[in-house]
C-alpha positions in Angstrom: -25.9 21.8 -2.6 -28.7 19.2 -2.4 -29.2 17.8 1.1 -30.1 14.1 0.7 -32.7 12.6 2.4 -32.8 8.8 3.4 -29.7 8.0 1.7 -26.1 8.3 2.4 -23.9 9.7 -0.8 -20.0 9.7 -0.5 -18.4 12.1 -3.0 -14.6 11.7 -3.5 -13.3 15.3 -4.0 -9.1 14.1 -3.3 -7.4 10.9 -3.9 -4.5 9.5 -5.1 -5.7 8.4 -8.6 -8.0 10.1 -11.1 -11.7 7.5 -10.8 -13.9 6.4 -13.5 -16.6 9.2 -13.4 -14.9 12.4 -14.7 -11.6 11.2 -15.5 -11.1 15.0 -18.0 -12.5 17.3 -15.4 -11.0 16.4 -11.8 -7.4 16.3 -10.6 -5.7 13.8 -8.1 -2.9 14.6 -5.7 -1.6 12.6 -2.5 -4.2 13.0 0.1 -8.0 12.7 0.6 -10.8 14.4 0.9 -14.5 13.2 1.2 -18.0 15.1 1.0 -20.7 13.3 3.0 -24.4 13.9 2.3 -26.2 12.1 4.7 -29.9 12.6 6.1 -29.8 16.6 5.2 -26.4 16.9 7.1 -23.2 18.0 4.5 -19.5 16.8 5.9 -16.6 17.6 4.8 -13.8 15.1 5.5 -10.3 16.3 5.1 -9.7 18.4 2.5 -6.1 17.0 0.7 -3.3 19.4 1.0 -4.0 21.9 -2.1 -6.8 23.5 -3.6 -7.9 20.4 -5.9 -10.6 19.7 -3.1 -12.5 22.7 -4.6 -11.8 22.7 -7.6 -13.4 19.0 -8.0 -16.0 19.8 -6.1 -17.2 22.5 -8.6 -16.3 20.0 -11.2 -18.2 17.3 -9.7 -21.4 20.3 -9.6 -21.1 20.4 -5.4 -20.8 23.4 -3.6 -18.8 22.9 -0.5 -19.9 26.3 0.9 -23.1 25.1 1.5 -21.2 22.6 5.1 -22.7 21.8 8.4 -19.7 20.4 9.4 -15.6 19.4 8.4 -13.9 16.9 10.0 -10.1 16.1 10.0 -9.0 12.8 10.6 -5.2 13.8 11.7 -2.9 16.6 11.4 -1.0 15.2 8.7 -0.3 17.6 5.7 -2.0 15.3 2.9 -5.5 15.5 5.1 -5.1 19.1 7.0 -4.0 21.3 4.6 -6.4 22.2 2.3 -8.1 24.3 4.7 -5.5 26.8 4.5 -5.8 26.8 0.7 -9.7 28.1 0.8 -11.2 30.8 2.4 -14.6 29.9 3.3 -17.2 32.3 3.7 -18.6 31.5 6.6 -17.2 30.2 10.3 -18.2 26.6 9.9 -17.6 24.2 12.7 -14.3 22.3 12.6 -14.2 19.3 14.4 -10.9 18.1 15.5 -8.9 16.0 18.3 -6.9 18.4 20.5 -3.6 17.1 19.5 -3.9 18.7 16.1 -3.5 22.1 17.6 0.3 20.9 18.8 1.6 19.2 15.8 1.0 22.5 13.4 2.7 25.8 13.6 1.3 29.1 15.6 0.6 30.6 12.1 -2.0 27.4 11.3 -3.3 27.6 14.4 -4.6 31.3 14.4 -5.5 30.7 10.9 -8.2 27.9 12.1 -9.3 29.7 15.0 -10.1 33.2 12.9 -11.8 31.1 9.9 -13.8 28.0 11.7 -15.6 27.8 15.1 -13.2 24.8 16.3 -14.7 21.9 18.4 -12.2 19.8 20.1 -13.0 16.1 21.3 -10.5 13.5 22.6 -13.3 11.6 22.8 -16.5 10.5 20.9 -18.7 13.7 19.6 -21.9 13.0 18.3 -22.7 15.4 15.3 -26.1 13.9 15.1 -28.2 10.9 15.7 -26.5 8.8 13.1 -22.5 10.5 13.2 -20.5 10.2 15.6 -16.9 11.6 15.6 -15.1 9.1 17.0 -12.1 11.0 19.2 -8.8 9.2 20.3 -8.9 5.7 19.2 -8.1 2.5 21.9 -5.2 0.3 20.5 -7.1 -3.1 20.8 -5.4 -5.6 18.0 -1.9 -7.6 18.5 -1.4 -7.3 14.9 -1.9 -3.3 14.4 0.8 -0.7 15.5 -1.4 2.1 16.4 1.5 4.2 15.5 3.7 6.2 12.5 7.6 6.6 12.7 6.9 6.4 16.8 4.3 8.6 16.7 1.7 7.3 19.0 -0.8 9.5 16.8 -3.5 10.3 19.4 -5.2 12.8 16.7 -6.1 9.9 14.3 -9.2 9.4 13.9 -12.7 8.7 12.2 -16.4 8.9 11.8 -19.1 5.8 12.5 -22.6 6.3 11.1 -25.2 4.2 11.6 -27.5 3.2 9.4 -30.6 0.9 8.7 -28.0 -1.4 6.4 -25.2 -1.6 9.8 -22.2 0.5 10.3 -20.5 3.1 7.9 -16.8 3.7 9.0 -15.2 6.3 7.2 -11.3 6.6 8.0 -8.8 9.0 7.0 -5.8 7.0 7.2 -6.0 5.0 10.1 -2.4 5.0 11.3 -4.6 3.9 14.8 -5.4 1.0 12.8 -8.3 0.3 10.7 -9.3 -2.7 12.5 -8.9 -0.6 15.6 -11.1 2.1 14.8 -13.7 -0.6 13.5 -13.7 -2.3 16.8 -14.2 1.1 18.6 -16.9 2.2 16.1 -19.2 -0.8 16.5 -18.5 -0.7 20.4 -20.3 2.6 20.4 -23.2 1.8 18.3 -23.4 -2.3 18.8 -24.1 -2.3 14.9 -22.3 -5.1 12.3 -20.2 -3.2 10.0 -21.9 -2.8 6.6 -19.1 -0.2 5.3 -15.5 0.5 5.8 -14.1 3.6 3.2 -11.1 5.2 3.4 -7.7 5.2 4.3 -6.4 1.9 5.2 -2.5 2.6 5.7 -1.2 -0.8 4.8 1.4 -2.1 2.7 3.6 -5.3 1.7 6.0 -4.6 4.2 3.8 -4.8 7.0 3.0 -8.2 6.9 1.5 -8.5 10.0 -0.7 -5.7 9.6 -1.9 -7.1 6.1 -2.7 -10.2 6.7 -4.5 -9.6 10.2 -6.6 -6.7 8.4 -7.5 -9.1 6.2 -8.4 -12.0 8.7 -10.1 -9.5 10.4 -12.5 -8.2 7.5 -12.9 -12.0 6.8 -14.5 -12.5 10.3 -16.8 -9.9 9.7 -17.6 -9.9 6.5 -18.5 -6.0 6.0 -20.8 -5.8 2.8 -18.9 -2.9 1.0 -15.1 -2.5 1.4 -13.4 0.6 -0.3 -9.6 0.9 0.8 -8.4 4.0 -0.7 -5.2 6.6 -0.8 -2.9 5.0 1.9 -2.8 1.2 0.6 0.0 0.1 -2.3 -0.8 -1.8 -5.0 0.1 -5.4 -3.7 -2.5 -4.5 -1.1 -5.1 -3.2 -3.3 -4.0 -6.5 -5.5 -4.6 -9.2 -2.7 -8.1 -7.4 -1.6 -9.3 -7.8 -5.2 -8.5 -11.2 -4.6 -9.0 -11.2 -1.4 -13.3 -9.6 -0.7 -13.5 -8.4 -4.9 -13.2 -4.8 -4.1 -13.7 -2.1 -6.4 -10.9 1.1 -5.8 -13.1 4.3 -6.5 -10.5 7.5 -7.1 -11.0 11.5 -7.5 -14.7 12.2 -9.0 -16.0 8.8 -8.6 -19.2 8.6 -5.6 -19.9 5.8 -3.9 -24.1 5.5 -2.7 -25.2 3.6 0.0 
């Protein structure tokens, strides 16, 4: 797999809906996966909860062998379990909060530890100069729950990468709270947000939620915003109309 240099490339391996770039050669499913080429460094964010991570990736010409890292945001079947659907060749590192190791089954557990050299971080990991995993998120926001069905969700996470253009936020599906993990992200690098891509977790019946994330992305005014997988379609309708926002699905890219 080409390791690119300079430039940040997001490939969308798993996502709720089929994109625009190889609509007859890529399958969608509920979940998410993401594969992150960024200064010679290959990440692998969630991997859904079949197989149709690799399959797209070989459709989409990757070769997700070829990983320095994976990442999982949370432990939640539509983001973890795809790594029990491929055996990789090799023992690559597997970073994950601790938590993760509590909500899955003694069978998943031994699984990961024979098949990945596991890093666990409640707190923020750097994978290099520019990544940083960011580990258990503070619940900052009045309007954000920070949790799902009275989970507090500890494990939910995601990655801030800094870049020359500001701050990259990549999300899984932010039941911390997207605004949340934003906050957190630009506390650790001091950088504006340029980016925010992912799971957003926000619906019509979560008013409050809504319409503070989207006060809050007004106040900030992040250049690109891609809300994906988690969101329904009267969200997706009133960011349109809201910041113009383009929805990228399975096979689409996104290059910053």
């Amino acid at each position: 797999m080409q390791k690119n240099e300079g430039r940040m490339k997001i490939n969308i391996l798993c996502e709720n809906h089929i994109g625009h770039h190889l609509p007859k050669s890529c399958t969608a499913e509920w979940g998410l996966s993401l594969l992150i080429q960024h200064n010679g460094l290959n990440i692998l964010f969630d991997t859904g909860h079949t197989g149709a991570f690799v399959h797209n990736a070989q459709a989409m010409n990757l070769d997700i062998e070829s990983l320095d890292y994976i990442v999982i945001s949370h432990y939640h079947w539509d983001h973890l379990n795809g790594l029990f659907k491929h055996p990789f060749k090799s023992k690559i590192k597997l970073i994950i909060h601790p938590d993760i190791l509590t909500n899955i089954s003694e069978q998943e557990v031994l699984y990961l530890q024979n098949h990945f050299e596991i890093i666990l971080s409640d707190s923020p990991y750097q994978i290099s100069k520019e990544i940083i995993f960011l580990g258990e998120i503070p619940r900052l926001t009045h309007f954000e729950k920070g949790v799902y069905k009275d989970n507090p969700m500890k494990d939910d996470t995601a990655l801030a990468i800094k870049t020359e253009k500001g701050l990259v936020v990549i999300s899984g599906c932010s039941h911390s709270g997207i605004c949340n993990i934003c906050e957190y992200a630009h506390s650790l690098t001091s950088l504006p947000l340029y980016a925010v891509i992912g799971g957003f977790h926000l619906s019509e019946y979560d008013t409050q939620a809504l319409e503070g994330t989207i006060l809050y992305f007004k106040e900030k005014k992040p250049h690109l915003l891609y809300p994906m997988h988690c969101v329904d379609f009267y969200t997706l309708v009133r960011f349109y109309n809201e910041f113009q926002i383009n929805k990228p699905g399975t096979g689409d890219y996104i290059e910053i």
